[in-house]
C-alpha positions in Angstrom: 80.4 50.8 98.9 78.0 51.7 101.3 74.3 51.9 99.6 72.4 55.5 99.4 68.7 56.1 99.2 67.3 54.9 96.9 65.1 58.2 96.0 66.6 61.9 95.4 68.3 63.6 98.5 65.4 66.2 98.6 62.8 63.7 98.6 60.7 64.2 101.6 60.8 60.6 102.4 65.2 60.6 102.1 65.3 63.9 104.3 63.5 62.4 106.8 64.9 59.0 107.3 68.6 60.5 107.1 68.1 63.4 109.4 68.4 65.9 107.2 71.2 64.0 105.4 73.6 63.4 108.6 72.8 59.9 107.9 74.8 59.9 104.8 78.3 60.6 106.4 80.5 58.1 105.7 81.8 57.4 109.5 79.4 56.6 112.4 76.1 57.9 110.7 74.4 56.5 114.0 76.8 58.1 116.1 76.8 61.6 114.7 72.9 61.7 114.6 72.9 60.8 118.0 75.2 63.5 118.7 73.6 66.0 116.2 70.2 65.1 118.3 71.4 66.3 121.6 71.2 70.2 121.1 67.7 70.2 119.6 66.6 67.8 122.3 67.7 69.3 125.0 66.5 72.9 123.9 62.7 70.6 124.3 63.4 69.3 127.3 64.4 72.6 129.1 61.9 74.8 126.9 58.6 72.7 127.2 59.7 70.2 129.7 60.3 66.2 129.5 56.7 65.4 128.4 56.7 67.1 125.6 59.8 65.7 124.6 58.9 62.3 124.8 55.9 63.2 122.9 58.5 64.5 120.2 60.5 61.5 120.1 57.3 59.2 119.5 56.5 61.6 116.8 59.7 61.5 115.3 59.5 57.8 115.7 56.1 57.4 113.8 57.1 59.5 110.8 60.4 57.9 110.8 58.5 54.1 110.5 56.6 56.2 107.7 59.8 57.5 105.5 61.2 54.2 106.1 58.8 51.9 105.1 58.6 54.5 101.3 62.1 54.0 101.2 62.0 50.3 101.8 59.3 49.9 98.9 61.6 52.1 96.6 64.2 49.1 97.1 66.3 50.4 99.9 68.2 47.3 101.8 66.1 46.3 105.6 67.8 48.8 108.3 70.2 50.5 106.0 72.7 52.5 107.8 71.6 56.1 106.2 69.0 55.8 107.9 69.1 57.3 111.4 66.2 59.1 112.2 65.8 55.9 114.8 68.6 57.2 116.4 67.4 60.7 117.0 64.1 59.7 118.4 65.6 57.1 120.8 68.3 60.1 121.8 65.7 62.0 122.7 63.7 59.3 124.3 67.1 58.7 127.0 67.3 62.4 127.0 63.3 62.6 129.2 65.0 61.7 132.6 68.2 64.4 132.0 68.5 67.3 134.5 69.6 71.0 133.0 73.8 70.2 133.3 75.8 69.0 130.1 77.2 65.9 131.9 73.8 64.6 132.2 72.7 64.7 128.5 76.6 63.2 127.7 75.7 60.4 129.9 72.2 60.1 128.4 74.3 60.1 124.8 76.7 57.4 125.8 73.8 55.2 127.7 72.1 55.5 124.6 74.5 54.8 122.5 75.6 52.0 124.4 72.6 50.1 124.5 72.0 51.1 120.9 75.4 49.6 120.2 75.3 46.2 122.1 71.3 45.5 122.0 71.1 43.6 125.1 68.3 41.4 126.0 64.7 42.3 123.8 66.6 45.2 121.9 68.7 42.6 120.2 65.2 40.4 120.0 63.5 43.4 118.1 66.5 44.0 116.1 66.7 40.8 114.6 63.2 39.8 113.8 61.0 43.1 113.5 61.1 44.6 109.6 60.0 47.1 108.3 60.2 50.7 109.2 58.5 49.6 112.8 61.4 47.4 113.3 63.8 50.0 112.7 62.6 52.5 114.8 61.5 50.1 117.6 64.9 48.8 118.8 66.2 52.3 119.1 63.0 53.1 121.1 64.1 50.4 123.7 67.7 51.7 123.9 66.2 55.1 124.2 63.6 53.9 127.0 66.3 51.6 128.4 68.7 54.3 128.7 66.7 57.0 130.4 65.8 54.3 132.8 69.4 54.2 134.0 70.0 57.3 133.5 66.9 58.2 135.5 68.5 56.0 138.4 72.0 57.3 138.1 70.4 60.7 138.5 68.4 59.2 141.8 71.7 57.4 143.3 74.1 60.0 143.3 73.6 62.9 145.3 
């Protein structure tokens, strides 16, 4: 059974950390919040520019460590899967190199989720030996960052 928050769905702390509740799907929570991420993240980027949108997702990111860390004291389990607000902040973060054309925020998704997925290198390092609601927001961070690096050369190479 998979485990739910351990405070009320309207609890500021549960609506955060889920996204809103997309975390609570039963299928690919991760998946659909990175998906469910793209539109609002892309509406930054083209409307205030990639700066700003970076400064989002590290916003995003810090309050996410913040719901996380209340939830983990309430007796949630380290990294549950409801919680996906790391996912949205690191979409966003591999969204910052992306041009205005959808293929280029789909390739920023599957990069993402990619690298979210497998956790080469220090992603996999963080993953496995940071707790706490830094640790769960900070791999994602470094398969956002890692992402819009390649996807920030991909853009470069082709013509």
């Amino acid at each position: 059974m998979t485990p739910r928050p351990p405070l009320g769905f309207f609890h500021p702390a549960t609506l955060v950390a889920t996204g809103c509740g997309v975390g609570l799907a039963r299928r690919a929570p991760g998946t659909l919040a990175s998906a469910a991420a793209l539109i609002p993240g892309a509406a930054l980027h083209w409307w205030v520019g990639p700066l700003w949108l970076a400064v989002a997702a590290l916003v995003v990111l810090a309050v996410g460590a913040i719901a996380t860390d209340h939830l983990l004291a309430r007796g949630a389990p380290q990294d549950p899967p409801y919680v996906v607000i790391d996912e949205i902040g690191g979409q966003w973060l591999a969204l910052v190199p992306a041009v205005p054309d959808p293929l280029s925020a789909i390739l920023a998704f599957a990069l993402f989720r990619f690298f979210d997925i497998a956790k080469p290198g220090p992603i996999g390092w963080v993953d496995r030996h940071l707790g706490g609601g830094i640790g769960a927001m900070l791999d994602d961070a470094l398969a956002g960052l890692v992402a819009a690096v390649t996807l920030g050369l991909v853009l470069w190479w082709l013509p």
